[in-house]
MILUM-952544 format. One record per residue (C-alpha): residue number from 0; x, y, z. Coordinates in nm, 2 decimals, padded with zeros to 4 digits. Layout:
REM residues N
<vexgu:NUM; px:X; py:Y; pz:Z>
...
This chain:
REM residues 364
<vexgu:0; px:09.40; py:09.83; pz:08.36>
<vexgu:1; px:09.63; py:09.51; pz:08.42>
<vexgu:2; px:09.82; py:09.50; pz:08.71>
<vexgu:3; px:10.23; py:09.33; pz:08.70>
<vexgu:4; px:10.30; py:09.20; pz:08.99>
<vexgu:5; px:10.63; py:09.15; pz:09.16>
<vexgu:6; px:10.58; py:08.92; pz:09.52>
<vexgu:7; px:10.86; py:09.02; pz:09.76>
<vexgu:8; px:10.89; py:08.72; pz:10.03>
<vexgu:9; px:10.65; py:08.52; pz:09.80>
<vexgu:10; px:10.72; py:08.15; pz:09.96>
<vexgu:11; px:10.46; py:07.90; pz:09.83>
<vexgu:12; px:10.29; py:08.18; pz:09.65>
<vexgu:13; px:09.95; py:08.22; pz:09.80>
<vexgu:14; px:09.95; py:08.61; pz:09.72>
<vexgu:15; px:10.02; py:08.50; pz:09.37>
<vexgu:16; px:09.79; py:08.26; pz:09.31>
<vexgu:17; px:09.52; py:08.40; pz:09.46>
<vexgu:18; px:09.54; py:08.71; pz:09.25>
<vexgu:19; px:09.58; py:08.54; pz:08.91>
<vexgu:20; px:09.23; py:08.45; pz:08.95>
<vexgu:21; px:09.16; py:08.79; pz:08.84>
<vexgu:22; px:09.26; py:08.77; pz:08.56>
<vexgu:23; px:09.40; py:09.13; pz:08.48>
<vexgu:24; px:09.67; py:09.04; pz:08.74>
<vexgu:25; px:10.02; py:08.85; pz:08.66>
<vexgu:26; px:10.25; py:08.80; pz:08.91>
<vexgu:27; px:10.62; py:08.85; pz:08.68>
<vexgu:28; px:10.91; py:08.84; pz:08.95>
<vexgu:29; px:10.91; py:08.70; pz:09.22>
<vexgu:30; px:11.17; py:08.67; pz:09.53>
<vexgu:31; px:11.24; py:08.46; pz:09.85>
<vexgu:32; px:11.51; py:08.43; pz:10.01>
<vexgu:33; px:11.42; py:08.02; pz:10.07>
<vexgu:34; px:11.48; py:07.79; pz:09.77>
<vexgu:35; px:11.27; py:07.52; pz:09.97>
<vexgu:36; px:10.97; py:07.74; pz:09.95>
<vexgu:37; px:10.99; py:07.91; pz:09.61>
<vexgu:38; px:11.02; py:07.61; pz:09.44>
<vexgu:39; px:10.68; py:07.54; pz:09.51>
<vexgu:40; px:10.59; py:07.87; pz:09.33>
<vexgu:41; px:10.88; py:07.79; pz:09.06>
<vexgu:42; px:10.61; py:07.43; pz:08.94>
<vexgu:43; px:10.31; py:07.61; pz:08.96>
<vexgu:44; px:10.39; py:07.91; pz:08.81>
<vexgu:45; px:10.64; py:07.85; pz:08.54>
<vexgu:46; px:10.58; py:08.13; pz:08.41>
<vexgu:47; px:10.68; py:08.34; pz:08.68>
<vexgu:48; px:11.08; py:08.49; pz:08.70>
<vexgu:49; px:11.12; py:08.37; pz:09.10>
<vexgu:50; px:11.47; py:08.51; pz:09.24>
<vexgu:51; px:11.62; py:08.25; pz:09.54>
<vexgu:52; px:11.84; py:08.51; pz:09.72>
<vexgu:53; px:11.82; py:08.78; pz:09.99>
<vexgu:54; px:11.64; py:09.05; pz:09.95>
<vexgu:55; px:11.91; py:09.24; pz:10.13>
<vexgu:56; px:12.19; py:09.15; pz:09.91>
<vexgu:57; px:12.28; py:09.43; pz:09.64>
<vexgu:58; px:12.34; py:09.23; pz:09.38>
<vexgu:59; px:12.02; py:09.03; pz:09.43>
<vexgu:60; px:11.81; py:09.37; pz:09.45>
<vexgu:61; px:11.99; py:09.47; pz:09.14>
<vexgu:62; px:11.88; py:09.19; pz:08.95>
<vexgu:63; px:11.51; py:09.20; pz:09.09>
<vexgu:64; px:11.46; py:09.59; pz:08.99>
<vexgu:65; px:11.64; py:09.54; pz:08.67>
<vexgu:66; px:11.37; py:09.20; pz:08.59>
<vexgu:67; px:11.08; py:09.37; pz:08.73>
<vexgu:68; px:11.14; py:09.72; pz:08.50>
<vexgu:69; px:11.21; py:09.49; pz:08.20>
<vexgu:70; px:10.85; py:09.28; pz:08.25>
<vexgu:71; px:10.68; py:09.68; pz:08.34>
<vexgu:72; px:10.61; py:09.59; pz:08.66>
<vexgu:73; px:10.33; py:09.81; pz:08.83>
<vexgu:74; px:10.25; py:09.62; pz:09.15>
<vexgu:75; px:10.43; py:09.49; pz:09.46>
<vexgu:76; px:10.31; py:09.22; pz:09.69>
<vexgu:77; px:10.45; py:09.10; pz:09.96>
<vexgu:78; px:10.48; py:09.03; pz:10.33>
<vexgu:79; px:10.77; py:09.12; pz:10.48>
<vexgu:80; px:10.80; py:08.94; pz:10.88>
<vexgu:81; px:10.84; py:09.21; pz:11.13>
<vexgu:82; px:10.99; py:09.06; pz:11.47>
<vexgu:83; px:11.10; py:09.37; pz:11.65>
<vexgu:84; px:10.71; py:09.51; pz:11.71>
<vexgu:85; px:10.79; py:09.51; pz:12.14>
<vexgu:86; px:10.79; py:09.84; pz:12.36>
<vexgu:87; px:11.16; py:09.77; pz:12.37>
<vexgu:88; px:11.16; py:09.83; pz:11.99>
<vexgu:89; px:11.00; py:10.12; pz:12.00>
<vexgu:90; px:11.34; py:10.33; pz:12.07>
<vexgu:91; px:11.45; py:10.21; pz:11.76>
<vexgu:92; px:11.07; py:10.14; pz:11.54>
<vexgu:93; px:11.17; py:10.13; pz:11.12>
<vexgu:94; px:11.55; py:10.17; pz:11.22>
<vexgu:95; px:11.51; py:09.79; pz:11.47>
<vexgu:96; px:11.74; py:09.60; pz:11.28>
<vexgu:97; px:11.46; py:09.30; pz:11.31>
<vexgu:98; px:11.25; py:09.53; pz:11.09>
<vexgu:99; px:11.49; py:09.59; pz:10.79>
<vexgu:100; px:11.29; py:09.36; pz:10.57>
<vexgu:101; px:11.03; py:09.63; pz:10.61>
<vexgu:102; px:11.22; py:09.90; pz:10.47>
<vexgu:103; px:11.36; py:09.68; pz:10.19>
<vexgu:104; px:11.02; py:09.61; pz:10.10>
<vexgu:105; px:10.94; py:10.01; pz:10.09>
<vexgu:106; px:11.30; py:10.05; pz:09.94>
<vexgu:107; px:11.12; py:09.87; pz:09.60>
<vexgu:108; px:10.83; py:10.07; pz:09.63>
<vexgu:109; px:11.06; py:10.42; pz:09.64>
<vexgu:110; px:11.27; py:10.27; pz:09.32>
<vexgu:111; px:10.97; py:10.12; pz:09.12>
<vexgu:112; px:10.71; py:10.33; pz:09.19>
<vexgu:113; px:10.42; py:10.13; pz:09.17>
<vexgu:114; px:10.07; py:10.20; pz:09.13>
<vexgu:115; px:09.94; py:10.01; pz:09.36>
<vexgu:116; px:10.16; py:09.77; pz:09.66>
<vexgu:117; px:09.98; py:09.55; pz:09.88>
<vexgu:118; px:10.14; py:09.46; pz:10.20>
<vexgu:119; px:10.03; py:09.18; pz:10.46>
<vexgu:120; px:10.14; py:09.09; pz:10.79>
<vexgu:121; px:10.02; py:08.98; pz:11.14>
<vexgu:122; px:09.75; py:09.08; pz:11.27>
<vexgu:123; px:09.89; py:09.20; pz:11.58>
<vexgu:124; px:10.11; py:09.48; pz:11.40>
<vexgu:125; px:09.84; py:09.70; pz:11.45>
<vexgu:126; px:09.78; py:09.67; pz:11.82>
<vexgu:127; px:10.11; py:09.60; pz:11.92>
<vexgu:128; px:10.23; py:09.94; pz:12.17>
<vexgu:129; px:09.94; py:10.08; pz:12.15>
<vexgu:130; px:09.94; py:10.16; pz:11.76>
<vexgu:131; px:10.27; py:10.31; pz:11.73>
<vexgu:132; px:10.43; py:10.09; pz:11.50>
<vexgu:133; px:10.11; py:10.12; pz:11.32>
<vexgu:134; px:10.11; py:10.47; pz:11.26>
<vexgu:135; px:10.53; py:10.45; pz:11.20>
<vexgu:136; px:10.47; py:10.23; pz:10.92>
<vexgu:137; px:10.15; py:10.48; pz:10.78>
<vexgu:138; px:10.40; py:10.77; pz:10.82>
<vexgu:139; px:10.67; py:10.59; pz:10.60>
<vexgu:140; px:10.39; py:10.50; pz:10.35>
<vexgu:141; px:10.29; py:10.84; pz:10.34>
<vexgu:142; px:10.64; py:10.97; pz:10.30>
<vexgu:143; px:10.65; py:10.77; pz:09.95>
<vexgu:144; px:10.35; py:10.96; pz:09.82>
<vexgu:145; px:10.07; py:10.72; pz:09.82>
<vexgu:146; px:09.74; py:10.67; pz:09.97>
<vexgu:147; px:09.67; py:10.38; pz:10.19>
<vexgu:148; px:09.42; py:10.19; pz:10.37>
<vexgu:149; px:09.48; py:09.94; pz:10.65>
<vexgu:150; px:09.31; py:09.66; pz:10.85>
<vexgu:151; px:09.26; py:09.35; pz:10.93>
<vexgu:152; px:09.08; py:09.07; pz:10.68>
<vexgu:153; px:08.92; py:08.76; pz:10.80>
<vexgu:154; px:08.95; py:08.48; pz:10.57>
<vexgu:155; px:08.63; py:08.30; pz:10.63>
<vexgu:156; px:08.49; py:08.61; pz:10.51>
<vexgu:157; px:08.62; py:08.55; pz:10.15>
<vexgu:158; px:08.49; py:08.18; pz:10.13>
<vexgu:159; px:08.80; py:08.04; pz:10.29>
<vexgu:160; px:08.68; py:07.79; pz:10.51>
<vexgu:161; px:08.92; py:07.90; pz:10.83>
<vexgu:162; px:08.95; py:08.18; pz:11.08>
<vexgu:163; px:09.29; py:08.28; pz:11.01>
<vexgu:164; px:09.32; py:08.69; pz:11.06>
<vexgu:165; px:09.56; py:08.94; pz:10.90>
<vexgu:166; px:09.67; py:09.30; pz:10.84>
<vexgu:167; px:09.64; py:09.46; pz:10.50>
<vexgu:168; px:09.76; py:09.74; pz:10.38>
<vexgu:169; px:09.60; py:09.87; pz:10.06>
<vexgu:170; px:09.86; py:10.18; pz:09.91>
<vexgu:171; px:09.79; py:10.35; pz:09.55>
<vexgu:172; px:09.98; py:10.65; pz:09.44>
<vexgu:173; px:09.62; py:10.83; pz:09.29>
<vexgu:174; px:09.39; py:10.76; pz:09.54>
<vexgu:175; px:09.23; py:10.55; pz:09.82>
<vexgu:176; px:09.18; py:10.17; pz:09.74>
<vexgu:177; px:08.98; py:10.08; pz:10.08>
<vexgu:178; px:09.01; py:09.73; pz:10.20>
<vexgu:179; px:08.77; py:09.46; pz:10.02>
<vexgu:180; px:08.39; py:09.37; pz:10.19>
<vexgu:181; px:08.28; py:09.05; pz:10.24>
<vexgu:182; px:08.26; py:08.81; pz:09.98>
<vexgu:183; px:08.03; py:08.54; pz:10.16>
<vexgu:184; px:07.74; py:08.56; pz:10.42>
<vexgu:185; px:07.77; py:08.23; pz:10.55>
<vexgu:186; px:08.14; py:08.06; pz:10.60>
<vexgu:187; px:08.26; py:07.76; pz:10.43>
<vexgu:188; px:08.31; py:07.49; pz:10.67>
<vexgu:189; px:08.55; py:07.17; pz:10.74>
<vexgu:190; px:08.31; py:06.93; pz:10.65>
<vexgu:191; px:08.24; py:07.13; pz:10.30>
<vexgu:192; px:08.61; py:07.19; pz:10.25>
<vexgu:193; px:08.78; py:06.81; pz:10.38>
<vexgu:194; px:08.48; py:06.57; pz:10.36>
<vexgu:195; px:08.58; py:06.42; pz:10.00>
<vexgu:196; px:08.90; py:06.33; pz:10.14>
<vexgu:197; px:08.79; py:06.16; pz:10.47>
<vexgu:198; px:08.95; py:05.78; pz:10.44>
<vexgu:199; px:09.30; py:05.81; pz:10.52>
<vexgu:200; px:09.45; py:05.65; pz:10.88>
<vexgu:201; px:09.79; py:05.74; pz:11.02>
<vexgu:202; px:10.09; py:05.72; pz:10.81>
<vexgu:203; px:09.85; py:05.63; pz:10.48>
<vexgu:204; px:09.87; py:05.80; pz:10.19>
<vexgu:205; px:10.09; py:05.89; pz:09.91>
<vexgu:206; px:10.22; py:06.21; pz:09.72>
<vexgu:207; px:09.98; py:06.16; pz:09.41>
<vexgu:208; px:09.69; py:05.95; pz:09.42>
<vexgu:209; px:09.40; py:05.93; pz:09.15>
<vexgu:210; px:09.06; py:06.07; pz:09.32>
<vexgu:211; px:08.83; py:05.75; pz:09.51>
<vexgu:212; px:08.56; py:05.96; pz:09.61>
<vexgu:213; px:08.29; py:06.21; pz:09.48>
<vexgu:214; px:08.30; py:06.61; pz:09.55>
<vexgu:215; px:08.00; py:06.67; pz:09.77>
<vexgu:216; px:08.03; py:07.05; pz:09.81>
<vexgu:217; px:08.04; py:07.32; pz:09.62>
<vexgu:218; px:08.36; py:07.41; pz:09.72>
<vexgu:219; px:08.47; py:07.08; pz:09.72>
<vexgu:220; px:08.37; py:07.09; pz:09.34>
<vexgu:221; px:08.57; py:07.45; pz:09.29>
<vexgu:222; px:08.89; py:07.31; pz:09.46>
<vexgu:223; px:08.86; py:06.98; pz:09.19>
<vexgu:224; px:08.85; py:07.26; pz:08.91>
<vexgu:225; px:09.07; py:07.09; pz:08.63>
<vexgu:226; px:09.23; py:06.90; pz:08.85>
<vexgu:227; px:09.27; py:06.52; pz:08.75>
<vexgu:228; px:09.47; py:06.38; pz:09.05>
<vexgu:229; px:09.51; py:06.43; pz:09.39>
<vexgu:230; px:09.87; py:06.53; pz:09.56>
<vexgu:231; px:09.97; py:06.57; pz:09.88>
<vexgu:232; px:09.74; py:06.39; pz:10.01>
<vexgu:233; px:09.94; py:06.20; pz:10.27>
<vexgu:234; px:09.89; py:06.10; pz:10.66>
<vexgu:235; px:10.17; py:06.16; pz:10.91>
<vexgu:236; px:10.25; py:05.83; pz:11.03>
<vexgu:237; px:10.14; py:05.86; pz:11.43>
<vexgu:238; px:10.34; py:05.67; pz:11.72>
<vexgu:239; px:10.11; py:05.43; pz:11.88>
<vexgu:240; px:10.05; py:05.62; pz:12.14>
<vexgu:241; px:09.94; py:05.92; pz:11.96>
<vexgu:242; px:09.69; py:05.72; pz:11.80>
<vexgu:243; px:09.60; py:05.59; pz:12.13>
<vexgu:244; px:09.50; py:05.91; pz:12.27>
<vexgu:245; px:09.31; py:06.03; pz:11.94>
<vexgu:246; px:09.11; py:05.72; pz:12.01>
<vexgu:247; px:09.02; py:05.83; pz:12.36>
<vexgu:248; px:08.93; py:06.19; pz:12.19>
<vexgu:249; px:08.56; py:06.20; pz:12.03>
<vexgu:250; px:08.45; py:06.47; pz:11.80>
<vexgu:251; px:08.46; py:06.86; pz:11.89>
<vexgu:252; px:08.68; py:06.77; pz:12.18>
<vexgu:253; px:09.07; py:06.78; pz:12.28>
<vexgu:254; px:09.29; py:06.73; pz:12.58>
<vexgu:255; px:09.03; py:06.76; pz:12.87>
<vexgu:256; px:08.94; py:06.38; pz:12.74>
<vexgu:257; px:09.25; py:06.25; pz:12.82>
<vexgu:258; px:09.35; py:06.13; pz:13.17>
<vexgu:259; px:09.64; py:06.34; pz:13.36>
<vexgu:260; px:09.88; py:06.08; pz:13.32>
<vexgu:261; px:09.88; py:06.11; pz:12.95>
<vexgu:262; px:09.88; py:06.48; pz:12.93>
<vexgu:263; px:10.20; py:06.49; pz:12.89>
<vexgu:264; px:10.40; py:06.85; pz:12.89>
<vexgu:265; px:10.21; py:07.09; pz:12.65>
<vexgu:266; px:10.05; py:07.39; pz:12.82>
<vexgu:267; px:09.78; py:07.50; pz:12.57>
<vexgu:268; px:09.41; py:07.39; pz:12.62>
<vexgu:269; px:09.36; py:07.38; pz:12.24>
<vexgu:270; px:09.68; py:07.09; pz:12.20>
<vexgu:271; px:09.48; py:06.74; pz:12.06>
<vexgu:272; px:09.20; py:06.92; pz:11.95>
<vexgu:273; px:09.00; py:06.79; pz:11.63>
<vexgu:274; px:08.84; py:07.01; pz:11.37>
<vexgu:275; px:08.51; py:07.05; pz:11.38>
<vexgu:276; px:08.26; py:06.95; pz:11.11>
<vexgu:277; px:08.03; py:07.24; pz:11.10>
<vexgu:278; px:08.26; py:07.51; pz:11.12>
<vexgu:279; px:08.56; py:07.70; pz:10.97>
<vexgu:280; px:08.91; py:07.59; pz:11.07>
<vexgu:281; px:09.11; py:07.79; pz:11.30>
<vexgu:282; px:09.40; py:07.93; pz:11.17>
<vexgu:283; px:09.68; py:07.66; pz:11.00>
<vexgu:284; px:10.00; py:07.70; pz:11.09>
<vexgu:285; px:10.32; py:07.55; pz:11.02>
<vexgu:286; px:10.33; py:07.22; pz:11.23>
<vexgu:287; px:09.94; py:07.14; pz:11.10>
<vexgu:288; px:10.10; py:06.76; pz:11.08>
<vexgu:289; px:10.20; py:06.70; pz:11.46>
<vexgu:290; px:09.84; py:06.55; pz:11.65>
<vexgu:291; px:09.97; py:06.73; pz:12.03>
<vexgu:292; px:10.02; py:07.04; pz:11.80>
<vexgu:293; px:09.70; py:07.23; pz:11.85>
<vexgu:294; px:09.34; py:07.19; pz:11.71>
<vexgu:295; px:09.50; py:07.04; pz:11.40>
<vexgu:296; px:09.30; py:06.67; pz:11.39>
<vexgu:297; px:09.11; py:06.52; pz:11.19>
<vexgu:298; px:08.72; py:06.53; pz:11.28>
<vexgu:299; px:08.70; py:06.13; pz:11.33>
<vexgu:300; px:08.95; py:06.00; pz:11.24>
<vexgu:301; px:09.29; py:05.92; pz:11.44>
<vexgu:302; px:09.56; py:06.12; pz:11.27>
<vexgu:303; px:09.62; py:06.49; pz:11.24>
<vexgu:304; px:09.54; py:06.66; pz:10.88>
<vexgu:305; px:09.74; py:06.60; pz:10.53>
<vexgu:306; px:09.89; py:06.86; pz:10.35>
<vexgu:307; px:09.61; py:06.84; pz:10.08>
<vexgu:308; px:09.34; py:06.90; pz:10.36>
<vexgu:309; px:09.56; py:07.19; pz:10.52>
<vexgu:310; px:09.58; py:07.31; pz:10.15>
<vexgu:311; px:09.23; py:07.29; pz:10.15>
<vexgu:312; px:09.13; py:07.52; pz:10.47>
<vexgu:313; px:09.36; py:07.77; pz:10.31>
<vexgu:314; px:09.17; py:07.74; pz:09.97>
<vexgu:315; px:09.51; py:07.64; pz:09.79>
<vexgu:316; px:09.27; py:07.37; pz:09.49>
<vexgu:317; px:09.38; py:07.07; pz:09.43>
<vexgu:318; px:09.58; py:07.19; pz:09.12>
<vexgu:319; px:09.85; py:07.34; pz:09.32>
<vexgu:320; px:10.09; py:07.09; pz:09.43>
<vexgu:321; px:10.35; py:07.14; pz:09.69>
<vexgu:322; px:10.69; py:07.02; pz:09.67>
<vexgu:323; px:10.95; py:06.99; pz:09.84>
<vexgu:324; px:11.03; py:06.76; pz:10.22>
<vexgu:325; px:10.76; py:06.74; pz:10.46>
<vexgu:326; px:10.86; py:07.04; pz:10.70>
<vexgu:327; px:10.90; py:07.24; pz:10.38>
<vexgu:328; px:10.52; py:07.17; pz:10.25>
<vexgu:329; px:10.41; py:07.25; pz:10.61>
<vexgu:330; px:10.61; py:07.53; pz:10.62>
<vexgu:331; px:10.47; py:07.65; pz:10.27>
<vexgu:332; px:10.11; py:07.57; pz:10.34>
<vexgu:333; px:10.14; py:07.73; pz:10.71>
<vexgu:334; px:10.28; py:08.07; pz:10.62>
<vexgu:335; px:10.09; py:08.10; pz:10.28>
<vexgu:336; px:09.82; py:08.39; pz:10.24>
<vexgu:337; px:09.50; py:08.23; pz:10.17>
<vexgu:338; px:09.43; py:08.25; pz:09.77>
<vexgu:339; px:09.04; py:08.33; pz:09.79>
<vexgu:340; px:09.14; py:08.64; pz:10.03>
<vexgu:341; px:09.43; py:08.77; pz:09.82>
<vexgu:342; px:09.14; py:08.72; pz:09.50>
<vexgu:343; px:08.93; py:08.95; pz:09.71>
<vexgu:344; px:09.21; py:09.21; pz:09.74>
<vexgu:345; px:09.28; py:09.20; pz:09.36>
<vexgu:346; px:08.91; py:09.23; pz:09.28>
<vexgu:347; px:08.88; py:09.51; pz:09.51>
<vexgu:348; px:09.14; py:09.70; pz:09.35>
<vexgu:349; px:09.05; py:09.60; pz:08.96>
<vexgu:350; px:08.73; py:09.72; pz:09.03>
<vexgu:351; px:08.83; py:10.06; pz:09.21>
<vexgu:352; px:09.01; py:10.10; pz:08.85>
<vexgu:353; px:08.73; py:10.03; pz:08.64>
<vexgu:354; px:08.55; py:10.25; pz:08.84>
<vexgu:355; px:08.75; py:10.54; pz:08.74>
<vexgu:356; px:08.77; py:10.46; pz:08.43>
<vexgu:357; px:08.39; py:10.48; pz:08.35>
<vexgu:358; px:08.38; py:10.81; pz:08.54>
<vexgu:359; px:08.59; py:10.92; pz:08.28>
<vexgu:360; px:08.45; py:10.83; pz:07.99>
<vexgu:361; px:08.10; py:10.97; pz:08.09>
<vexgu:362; px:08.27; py:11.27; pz:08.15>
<vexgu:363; px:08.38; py:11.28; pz:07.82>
């Protein structure tokens, strides 16, 4: 069985990547509404039809089903953001306007009739008032005829080397796909993930730079896979006093080293915090760049992370290159699915086919 995908809300194209590493999965179409982040996804995946429009738009849609039943698509990806999950939005639940983008997603699904959709989100839509949006979204997956599994999926788990948590839902029209076990027993860590790329200061750095150091991990060694340079690779360039506090901040630690006067006005205990070594990130987000922004610093040394070493924690290899300004390539990196746990979702589902498909021919 091979899978065509189209990625609804792809951005940088983690969901993408991740599952062409199976290689009985090819992402085909692709849409986002922000030409900033699909162009990412446009240079690494040439290959790839990627639609810059919004997916509310009717001639947009037109165009997307009309690409995706030329190419035979079978498969829809996707994460579609959900902002009205409050007990206020509960007197409205699929029908909030802030959760249209849900029901366009399932709009596709009812038109092209997939075999399989994979849909990812927070992972606080499932607890969020007490399940009910939950079991309003299983309802409308039901409604459509297919089978579905849900959960959440812990990226360390897969051999990313972070924390970072989400919801999957697994739907097939035949049968039930259940979510994807473990790939790893022990998690990756920072130092096996970053420690090749350990020799920039604030504001060094440059968008392509030839490698100066050996891998020293294995996974260090998988992200170097046929890749011949190094991009994105680039420090933020630090006021001086930002660098001054980092220097006042020794490994493992954050804000409770630095004296009140210099705390300045953020509220959360985790802002200044470095990475450490000998354990998976927490999860990247979007301003991975900014040294107050959360536990986003490097180990030693006095600058928050680059783009490659965010790239890194969310197993992006060093192949894929992000383009684009710098709050566009944080923003990309940030939102992006990680691409070793959207491989584990593709296995899981290859594998639930194969499956079948020897069942059957013992039968016969």
């Amino acid at each position: 069985m091979n899978f065509k995908i189209l990625d609804l809300f792809c951005g940088a194209g983690g969901l993408s990547y991740g599952m062409h590493q199976n290689p009985h999965f090819q992402t085909v179409v692709a849409l986002d509404v922000n030409e900033k982040l699909a162009i990412t996804l446009k240079n690494n995946m040439p290959e790839v039809d990627v639609i810059v429009g919004d997916i509310k738009d009717q001639g947009i849609k037109d165009k997307v089903i009309d690409l995706s039943l030329k190419h035979g698509v079978n498969m829809i990806i996707g994460g579609p953001p959900c902002q009205g999950y409050s007990m206020k939005g509960k007197k409205l639940g699929l029908e909030d306007p802030r959760n249209f983008l849900f029901i366009e997603y399932l709009n596709f699904v009812e038109r092209l009739q997939p075999e399989v959709f994979v849909i990812e989100n927070v992972k606080t839509l499932l607890s969020t008032s007490k399940g009910w949006f939950k079991e309003q979204i299983l309802s409308a997956i039901k409604n459509l005829g297919y089978f579905v599994d849900v959960g959440v999926l812990k990226a360390s788990d897969f051999g990313v080397p972070q924390t970072r948590e989400r919801t999957i839902f697994i739907c097939c029209k035949n049968k039930k796909i259940t979510l994807p076990l473990p790939t790893v027993e022990k998690p990756v860590t920072v130092r096996e993930a970053i420690e090749d790329l350990a020799y920039l200061n604030s504001g060094e750095g440059e968008f392509e730079l030839p490698y100066s150091t050996e891998a020293t991990s294995e996974y260090q060694k998988l992200m170097r896979e046929n890749s011949t340079k190094l991009f994105n690779h680039k420090a933020s360039d630090h006021a001086e006093i930002a660098i001054k506090k980092l220097e006042m901040i020794p490994p493992e630690k954050g804000k409770e080293c630095l004296p009140k006067e210099m705390l300045g006005k953020q509220q959360f205990n985790s802002t200044w915090g470095r990475l450490k070594w000998d354990e998976p990130s927490p999860t990247i987000d979007t301003r991975f760049d900014a040294a107050s922004n959360g536990t986003n610093n490097h180990p030693f040394l006095h600058r928050a992370i680059t783009p490659r070493e965010a790239a890194r924690l969310q197993s992006f290899d060093d192949r894929y290159v992000f383009y684009g300004g710098k709050v566009a390539i944080r923003t990309q990196i940030g939102n992006a699915v990680p691409p070793l746990m959207a491989k584990a979702i593709a296995d899981k589902i290859y594998n639930s086919f194969v499956m079948d498909e020897d069942k059957g021919d013992r039968k016969a």
